[in-house]
DSSP file (Angstrom, degrees, kcal/mol; ACC not computed):
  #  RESIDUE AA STRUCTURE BP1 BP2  ACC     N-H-->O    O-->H-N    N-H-->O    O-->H-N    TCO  KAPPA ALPHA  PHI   PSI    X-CA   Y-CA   Z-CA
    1    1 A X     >        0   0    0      0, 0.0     4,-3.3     0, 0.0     5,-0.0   0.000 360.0 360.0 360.0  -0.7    0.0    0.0    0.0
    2    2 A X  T  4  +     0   0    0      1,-0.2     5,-0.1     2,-0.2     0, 0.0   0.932 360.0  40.1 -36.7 -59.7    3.1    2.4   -0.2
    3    3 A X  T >4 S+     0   0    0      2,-0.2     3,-1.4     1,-0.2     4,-0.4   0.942 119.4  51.6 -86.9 -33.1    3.1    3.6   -3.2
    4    4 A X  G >4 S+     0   0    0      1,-0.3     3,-2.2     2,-0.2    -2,-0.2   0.919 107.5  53.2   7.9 -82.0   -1.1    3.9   -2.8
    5    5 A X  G 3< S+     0   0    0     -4,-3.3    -1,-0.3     1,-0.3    -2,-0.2   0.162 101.2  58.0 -52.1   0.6   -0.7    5.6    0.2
    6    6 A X  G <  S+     0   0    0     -3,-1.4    -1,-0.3    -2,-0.1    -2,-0.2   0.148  77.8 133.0-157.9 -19.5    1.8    8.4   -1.7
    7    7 A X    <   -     0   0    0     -3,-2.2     2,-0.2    -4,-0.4    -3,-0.0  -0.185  53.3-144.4 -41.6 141.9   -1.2    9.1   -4.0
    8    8 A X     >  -     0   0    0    118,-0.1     4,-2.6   116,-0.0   115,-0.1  -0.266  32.6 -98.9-112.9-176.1   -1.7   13.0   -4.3
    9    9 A X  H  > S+     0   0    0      2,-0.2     4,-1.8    -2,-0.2   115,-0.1   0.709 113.5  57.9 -80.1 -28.4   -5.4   13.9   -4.6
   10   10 A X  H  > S+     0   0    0      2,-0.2     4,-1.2     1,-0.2     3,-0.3   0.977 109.5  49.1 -74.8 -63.9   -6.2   14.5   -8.4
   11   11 A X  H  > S+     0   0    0      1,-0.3     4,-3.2     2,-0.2     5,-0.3   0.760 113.3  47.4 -73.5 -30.1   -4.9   10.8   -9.2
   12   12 A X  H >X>S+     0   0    0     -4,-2.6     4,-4.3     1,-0.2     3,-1.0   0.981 117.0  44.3 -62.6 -45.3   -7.4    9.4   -6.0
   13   13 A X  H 3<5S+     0   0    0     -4,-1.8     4,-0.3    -3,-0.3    -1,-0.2   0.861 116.8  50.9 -36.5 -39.2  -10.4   11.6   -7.5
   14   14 A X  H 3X5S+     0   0    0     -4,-1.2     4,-2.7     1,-0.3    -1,-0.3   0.955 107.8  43.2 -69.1 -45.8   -9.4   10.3  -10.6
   15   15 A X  H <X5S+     0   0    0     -4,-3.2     4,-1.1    -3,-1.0     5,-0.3   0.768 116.8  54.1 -80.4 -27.9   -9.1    6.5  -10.1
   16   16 A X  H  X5S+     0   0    0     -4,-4.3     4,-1.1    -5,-0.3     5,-0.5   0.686 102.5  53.0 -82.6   7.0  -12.3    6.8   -8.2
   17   17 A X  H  ><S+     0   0    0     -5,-0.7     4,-4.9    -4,-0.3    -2,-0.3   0.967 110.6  45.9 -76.3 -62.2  -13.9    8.4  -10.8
   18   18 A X  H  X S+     0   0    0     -4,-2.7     4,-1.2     1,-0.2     5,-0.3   0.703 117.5  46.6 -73.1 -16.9  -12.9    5.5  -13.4
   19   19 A X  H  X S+     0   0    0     -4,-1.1     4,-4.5    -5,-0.2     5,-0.3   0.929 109.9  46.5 -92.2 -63.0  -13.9    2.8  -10.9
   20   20 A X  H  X S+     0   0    0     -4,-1.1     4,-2.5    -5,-0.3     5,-0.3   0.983 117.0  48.2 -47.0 -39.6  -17.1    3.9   -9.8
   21   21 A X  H  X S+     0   0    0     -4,-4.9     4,-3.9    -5,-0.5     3,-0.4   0.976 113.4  41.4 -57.1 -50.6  -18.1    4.6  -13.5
   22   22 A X  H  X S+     0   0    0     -4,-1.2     4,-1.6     1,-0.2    -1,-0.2   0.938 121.1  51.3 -67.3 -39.4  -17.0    1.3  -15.0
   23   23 A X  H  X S+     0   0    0     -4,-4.5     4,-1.0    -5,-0.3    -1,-0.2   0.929 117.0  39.1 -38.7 -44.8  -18.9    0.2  -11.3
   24   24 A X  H  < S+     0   0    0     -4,-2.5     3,-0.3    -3,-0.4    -2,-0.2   0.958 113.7  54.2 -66.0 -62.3  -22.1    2.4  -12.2
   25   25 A X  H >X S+     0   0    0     -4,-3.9     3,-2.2    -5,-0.3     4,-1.2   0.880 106.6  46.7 -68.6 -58.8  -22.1    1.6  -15.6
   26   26 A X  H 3< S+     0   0    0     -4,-1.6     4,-0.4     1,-0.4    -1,-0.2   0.663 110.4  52.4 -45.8 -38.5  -22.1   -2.2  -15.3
   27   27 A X  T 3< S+     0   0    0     -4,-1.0    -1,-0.4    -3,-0.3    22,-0.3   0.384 111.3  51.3-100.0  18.1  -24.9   -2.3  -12.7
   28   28 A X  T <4 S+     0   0    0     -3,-2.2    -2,-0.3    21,-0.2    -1,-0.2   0.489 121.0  33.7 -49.1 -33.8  -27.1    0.0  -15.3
   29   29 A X  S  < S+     0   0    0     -4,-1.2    -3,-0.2    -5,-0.1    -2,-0.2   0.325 131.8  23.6-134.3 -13.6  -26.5   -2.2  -17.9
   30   30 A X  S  > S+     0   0    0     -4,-0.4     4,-0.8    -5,-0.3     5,-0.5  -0.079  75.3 124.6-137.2   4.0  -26.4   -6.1  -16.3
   31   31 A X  H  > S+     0   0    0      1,-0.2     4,-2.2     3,-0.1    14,-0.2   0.941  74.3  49.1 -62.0  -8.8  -28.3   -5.2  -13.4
   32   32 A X  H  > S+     0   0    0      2,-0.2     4,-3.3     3,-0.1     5,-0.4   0.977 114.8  42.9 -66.4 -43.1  -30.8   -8.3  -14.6
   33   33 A X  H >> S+     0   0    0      1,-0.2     4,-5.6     2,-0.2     3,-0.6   0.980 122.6  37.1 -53.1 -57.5  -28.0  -10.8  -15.1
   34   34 A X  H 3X S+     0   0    0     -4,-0.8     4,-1.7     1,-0.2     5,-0.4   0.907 115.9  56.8 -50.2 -35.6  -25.9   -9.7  -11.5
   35   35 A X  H 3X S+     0   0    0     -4,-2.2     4,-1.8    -5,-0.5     5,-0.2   0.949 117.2  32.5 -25.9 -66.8  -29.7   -9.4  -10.2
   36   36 A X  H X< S+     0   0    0     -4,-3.3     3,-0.6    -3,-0.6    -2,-0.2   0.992 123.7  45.5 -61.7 -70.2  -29.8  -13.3  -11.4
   37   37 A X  H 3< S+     0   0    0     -4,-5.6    65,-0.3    -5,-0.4    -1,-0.2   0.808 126.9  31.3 -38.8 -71.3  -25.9  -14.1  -10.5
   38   38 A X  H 3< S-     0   0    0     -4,-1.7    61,-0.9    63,-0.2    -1,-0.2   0.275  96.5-130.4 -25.2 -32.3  -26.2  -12.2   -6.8
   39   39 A X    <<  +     0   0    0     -4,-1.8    60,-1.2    -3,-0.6     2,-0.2   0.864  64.0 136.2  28.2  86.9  -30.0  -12.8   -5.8
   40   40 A X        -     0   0    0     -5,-0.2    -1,-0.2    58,-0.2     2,-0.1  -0.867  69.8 -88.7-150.6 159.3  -30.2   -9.2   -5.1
   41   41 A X     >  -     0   0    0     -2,-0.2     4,-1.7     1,-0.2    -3,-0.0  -0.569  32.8-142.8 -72.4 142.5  -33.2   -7.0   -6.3
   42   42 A X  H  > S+     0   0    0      1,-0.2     4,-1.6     2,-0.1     5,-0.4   0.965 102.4  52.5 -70.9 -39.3  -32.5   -5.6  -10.1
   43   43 A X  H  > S+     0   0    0      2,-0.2     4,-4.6     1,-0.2     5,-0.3   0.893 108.4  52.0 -62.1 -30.1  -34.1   -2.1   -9.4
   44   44 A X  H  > S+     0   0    0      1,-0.2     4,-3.3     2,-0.2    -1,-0.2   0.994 116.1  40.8 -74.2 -36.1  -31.7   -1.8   -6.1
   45   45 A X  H  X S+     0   0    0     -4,-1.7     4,-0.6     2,-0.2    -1,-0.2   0.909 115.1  49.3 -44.3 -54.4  -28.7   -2.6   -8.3
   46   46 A X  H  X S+     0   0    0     -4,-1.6     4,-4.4     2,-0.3     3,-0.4   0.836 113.3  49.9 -55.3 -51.6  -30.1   -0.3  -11.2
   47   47 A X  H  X S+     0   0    0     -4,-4.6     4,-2.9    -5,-0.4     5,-0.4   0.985 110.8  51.0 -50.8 -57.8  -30.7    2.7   -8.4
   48   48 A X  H  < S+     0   0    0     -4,-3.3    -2,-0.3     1,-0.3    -1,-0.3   0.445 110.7  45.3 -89.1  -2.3  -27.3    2.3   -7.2
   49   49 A X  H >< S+     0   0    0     -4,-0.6     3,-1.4    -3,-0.4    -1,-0.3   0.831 113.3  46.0 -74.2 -67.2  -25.8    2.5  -10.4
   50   50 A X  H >< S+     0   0    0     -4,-4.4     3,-0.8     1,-0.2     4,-0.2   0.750 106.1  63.2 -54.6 -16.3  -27.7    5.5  -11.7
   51   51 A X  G >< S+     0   0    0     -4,-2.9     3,-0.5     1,-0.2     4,-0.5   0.770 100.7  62.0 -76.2 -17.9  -27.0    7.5   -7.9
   52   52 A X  G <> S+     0   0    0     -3,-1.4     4,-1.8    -5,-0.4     5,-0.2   0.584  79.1  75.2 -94.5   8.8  -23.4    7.2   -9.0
   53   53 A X  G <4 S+     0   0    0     -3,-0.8    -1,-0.2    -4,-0.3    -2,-0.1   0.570 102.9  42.0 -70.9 -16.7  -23.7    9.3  -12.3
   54   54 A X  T <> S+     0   0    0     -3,-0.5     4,-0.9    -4,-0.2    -1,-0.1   0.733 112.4  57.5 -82.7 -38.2  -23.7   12.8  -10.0
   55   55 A X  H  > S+     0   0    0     -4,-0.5     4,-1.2     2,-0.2    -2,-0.2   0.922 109.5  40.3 -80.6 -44.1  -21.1   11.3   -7.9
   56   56 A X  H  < S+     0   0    0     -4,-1.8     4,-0.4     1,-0.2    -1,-0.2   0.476 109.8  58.0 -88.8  -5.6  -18.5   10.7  -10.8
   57   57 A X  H  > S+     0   0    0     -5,-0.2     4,-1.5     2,-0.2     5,-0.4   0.719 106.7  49.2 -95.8 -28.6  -19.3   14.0  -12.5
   58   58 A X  H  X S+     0   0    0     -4,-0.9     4,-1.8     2,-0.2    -2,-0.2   0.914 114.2  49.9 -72.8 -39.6  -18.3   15.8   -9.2
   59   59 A X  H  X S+     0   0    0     -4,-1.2     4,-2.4     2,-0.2    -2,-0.2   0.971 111.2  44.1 -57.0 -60.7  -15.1   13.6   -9.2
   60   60 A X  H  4 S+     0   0    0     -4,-0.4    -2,-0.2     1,-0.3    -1,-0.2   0.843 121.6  38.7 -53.2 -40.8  -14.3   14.3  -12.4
   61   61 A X  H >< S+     0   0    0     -4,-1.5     3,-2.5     2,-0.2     4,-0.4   0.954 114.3  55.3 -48.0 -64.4  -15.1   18.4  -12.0
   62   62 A X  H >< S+     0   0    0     -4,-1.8     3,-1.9     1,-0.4     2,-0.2   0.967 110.4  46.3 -76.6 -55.7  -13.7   18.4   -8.8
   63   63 A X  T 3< S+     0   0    0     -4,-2.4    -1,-0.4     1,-0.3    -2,-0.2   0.146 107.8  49.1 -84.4  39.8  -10.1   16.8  -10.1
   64   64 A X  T <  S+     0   0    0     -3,-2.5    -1,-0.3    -2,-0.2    -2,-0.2  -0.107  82.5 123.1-122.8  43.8   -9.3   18.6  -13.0
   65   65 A X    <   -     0   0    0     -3,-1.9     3,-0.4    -4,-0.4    -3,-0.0  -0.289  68.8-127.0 -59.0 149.1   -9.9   21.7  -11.1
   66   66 A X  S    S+     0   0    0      1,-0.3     2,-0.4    -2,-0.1    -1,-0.1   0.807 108.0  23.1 -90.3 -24.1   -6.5   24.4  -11.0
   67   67 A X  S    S-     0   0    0     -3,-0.0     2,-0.8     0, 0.0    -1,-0.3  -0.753  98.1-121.4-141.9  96.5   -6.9   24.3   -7.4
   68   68 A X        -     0   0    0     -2,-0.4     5,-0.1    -3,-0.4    -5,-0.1  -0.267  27.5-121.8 -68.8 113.9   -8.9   21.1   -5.4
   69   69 A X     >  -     0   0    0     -2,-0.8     4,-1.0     1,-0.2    -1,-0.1   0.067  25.8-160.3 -41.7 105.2  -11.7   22.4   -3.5
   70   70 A X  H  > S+     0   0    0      2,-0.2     4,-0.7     3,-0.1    -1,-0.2   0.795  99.1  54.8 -65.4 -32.5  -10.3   20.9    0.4
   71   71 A X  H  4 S+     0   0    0      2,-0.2    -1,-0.1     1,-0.1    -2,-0.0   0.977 112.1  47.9 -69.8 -65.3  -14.1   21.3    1.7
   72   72 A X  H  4 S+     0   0    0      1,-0.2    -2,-0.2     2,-0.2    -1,-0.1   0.363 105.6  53.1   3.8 -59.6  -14.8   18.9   -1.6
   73   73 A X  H >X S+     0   0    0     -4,-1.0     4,-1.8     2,-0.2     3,-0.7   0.746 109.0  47.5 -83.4 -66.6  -12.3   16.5   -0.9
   74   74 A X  T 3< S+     0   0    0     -4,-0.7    -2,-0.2     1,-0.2    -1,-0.1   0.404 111.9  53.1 -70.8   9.9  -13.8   16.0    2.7
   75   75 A X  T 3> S+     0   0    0      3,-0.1     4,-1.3     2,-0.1    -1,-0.2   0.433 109.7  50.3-109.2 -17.1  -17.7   15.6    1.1
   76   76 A X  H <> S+     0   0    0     -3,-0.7     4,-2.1     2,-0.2    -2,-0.2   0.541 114.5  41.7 -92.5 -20.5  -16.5   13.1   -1.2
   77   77 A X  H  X S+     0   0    0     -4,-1.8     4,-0.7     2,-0.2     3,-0.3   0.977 114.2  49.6 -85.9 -39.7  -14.9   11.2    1.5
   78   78 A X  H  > S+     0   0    0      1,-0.3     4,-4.2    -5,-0.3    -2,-0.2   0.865 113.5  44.1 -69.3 -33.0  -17.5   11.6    3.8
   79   79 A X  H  X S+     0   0    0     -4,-1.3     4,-1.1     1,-0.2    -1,-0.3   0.906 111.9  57.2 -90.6 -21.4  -20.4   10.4    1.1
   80   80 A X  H  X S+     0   0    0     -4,-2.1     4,-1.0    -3,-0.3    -1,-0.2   0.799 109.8  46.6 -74.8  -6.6  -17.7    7.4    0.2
   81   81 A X  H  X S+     0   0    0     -4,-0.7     4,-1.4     2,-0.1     5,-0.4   0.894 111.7  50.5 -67.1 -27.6  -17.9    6.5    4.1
   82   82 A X  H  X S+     0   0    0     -4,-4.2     4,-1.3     1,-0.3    -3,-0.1   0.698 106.7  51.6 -80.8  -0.8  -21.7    6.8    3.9
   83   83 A X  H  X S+     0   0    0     -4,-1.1     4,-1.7     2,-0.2    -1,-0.3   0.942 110.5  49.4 -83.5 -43.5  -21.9    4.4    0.8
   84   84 A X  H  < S+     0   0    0     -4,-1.0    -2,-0.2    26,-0.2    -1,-0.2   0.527 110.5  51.4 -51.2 -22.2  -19.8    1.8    2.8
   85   85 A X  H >X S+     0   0    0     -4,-1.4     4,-2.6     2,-0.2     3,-1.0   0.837 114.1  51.3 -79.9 -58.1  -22.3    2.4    5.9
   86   86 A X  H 3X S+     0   0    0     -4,-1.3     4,-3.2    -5,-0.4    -2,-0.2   0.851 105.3  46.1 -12.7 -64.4  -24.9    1.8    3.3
   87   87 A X  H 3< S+     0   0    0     -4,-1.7     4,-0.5     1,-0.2    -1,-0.2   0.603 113.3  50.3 -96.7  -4.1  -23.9   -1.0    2.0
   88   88 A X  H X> S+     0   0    0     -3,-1.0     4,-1.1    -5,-0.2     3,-0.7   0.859 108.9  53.0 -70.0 -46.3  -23.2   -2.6    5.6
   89   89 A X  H 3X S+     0   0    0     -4,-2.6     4,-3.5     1,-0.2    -2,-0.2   0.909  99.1  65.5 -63.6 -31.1  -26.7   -1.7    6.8
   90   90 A X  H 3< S+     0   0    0     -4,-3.2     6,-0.6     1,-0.2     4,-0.5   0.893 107.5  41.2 -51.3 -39.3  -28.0   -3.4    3.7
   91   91 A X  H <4 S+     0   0    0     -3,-0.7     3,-0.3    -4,-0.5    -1,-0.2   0.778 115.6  45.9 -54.4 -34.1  -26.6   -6.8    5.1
   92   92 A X  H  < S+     0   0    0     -4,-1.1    -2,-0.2     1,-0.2    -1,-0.2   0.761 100.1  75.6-103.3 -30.9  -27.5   -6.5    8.2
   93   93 A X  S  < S-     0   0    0     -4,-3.5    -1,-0.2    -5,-0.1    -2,-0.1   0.538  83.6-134.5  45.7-107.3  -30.5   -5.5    7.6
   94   94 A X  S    S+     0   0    0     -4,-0.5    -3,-0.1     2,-0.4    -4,-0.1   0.115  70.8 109.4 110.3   0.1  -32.3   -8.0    6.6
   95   95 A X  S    S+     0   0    0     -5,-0.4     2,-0.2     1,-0.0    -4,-0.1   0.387  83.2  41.4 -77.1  -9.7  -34.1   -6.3    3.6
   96   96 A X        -     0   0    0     -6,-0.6     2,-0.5    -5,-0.0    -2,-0.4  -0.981  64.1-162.5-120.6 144.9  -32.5   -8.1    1.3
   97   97 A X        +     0   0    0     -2,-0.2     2,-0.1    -4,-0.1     5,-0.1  -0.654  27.0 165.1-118.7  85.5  -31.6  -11.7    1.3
   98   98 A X        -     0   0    0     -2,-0.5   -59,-0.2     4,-0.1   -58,-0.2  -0.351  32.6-121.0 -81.1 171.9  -28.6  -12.1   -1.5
   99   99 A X     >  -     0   0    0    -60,-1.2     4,-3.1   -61,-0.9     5,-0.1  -0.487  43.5 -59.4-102.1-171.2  -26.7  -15.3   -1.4
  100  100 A X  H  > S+     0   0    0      1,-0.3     4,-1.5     2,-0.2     5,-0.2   0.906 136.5  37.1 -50.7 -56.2  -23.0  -16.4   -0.9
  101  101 A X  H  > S+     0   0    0      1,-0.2     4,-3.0     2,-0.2    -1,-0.3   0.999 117.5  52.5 -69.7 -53.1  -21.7  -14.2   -4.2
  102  102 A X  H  > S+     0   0    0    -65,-0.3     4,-1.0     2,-0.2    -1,-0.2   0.932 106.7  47.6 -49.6 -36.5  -24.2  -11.3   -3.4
  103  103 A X  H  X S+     0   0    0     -4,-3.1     4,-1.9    -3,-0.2    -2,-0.2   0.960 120.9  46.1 -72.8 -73.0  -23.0  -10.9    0.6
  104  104 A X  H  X S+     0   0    0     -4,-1.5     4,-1.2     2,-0.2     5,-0.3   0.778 112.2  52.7 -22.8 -67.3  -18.9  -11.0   -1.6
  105  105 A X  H  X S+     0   0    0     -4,-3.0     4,-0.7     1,-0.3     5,-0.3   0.702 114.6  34.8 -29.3-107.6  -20.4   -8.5   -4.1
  106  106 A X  H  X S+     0   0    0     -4,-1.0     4,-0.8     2,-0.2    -1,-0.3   0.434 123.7  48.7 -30.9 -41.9  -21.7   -5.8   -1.5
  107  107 A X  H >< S+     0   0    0     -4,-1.9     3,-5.9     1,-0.3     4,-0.5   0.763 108.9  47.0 -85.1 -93.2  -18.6   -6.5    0.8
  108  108 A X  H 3X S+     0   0    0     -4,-1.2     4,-1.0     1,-0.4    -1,-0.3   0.336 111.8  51.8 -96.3 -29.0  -16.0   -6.4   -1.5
  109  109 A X  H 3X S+     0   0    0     -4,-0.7     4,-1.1    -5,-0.3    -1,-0.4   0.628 110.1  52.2 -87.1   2.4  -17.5   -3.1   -3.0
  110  110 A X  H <X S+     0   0    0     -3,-5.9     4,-4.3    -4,-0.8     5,-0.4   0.862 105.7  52.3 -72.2 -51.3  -17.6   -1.6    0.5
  111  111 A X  H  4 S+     0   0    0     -4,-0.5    -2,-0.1    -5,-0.2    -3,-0.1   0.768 107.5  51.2 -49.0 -36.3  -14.2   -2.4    1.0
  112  112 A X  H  X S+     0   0    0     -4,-1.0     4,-1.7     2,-0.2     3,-0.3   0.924 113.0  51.2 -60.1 -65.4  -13.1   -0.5   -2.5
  113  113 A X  H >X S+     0   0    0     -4,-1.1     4,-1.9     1,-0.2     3,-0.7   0.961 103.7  51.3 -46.4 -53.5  -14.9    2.3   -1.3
  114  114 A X  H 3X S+     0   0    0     -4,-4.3     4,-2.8     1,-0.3    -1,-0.2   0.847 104.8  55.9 -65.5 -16.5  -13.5    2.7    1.9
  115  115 A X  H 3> S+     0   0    0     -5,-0.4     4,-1.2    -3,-0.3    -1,-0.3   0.747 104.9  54.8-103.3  -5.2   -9.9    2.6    0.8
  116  116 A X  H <X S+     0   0    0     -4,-1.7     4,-1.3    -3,-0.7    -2,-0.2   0.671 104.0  55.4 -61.9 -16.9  -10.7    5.4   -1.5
  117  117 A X  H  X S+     0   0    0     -4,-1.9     4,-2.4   -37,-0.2     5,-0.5   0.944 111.5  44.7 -23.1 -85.9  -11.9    7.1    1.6
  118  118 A X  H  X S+     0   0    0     -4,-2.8     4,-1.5    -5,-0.2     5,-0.4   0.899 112.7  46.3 -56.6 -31.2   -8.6    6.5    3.2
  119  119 A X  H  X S+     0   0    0     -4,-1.2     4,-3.7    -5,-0.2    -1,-0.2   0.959 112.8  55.0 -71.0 -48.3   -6.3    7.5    0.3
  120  120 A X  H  X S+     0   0    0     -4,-1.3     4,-2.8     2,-0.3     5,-0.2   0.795 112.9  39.8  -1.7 -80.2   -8.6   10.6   -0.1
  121  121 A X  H  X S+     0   0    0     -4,-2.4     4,-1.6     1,-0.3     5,-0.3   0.919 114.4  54.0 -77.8 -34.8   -8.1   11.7    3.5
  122  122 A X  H  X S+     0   0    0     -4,-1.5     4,-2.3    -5,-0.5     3,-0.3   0.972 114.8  38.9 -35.4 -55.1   -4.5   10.8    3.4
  123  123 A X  H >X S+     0   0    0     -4,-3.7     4,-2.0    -5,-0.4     3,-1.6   0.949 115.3  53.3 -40.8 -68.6   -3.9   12.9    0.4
  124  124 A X  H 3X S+     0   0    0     -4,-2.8     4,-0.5     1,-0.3    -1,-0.2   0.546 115.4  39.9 -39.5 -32.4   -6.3   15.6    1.8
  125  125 A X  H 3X S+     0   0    0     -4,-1.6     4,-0.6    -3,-0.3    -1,-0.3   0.713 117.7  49.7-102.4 -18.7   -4.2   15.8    5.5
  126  126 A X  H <X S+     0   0    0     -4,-2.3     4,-2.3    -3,-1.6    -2,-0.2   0.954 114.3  43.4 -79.9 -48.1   -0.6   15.4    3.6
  127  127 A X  H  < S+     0   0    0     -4,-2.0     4,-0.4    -5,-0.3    -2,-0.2   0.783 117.0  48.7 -64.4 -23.2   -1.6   18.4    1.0
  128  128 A X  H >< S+     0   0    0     -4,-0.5     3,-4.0    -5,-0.2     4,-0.2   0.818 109.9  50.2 -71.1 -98.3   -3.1   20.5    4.2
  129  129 A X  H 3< S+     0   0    0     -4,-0.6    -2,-0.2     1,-0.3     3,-0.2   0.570 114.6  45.8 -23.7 -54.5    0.1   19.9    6.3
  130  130 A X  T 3< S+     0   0    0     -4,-2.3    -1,-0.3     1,-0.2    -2,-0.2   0.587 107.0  57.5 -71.5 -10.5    2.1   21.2    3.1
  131  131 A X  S <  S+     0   0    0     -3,-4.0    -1,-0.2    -4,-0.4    -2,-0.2   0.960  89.6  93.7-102.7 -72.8   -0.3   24.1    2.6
  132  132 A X  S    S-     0   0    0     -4,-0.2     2,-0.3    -3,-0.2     3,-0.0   0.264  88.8-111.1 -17.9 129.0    0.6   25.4    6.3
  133  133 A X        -     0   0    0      1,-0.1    -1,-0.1     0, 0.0    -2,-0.1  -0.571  40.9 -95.3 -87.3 158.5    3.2   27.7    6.4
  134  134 A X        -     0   0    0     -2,-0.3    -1,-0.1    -4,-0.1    -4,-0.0  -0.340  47.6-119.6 -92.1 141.7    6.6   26.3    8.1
  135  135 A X        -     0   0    0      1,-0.1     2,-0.5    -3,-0.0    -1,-0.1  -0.002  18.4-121.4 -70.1-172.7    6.5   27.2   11.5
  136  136 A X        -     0   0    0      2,-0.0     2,-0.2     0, 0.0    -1,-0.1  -0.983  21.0-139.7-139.7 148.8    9.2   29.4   13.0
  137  137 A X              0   0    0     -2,-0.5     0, 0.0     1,-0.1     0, 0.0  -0.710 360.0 360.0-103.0 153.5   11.1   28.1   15.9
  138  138 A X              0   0    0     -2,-0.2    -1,-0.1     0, 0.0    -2,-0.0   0.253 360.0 360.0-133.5 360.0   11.8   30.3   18.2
């Protein structure tokens, strides 16, 4: 996770950008089969594909920006914890019943999310710290 972790802020925005999309797009477009594959509802896939078309135009805005918006950076992390909260409550739940590959699915795209959370606010608290003007010792 070094070199991860050493990620500057356009490239996480970026990489989440391209993952949620290719994410988005897939469950827009297959949500019957994964529906089928997952035993998950198609409409919940289908929602949750189309709620991420706002969210990856804001990435995409937000990183090729001349200067990334710091307030921004800390609403995108916060709404990639709240998709990961989401997508726990969904298990737990009980409002869905998927099977063995569906409970993988949902985890394993919580898990994606949340470690774009953490490079995010890693970037976000190394580019702050650098931003800060060097203190003077006295």
């Amino acid at each position: 996770m070094s070199f991860l972790g050493h990620l500057s802020l356009r490239p996480t925005l970026l990489i989440d950008a391209i993952a949620s999309g290719t994410s988005g797009l897939l469950l827009l477009v297959a949500a019957r089969p994964l529906a089928e594959l997952f035993d998950l509802p198609a409409a919940l896939l289908r929602a949750s594909g189309a709620s991420m078309v706002p969210f990856i135009a804001f990435l995409v805005v937000l990183a090729t920006r001349d200067v990334v918006s710091h307030l921004a950076v800390k609403l995108v992390v916060a709404f990639n914890l709240a998709w990961v909260a989401a997508s726990v409550l969904l298990l737990v739940s009980g409002w869905v019943d998927p099977n063995g590959l569906g409970y993988a699915f949902v985890i394993a795209q919580a898990a994606a999310v949340a470690l774009f959370a953490q490079l995010q606010a890693t970037a976000l608290s190394r580019e702050s710290r650098s931003d800060e003007p060097d203190a003077v010792l006295a």
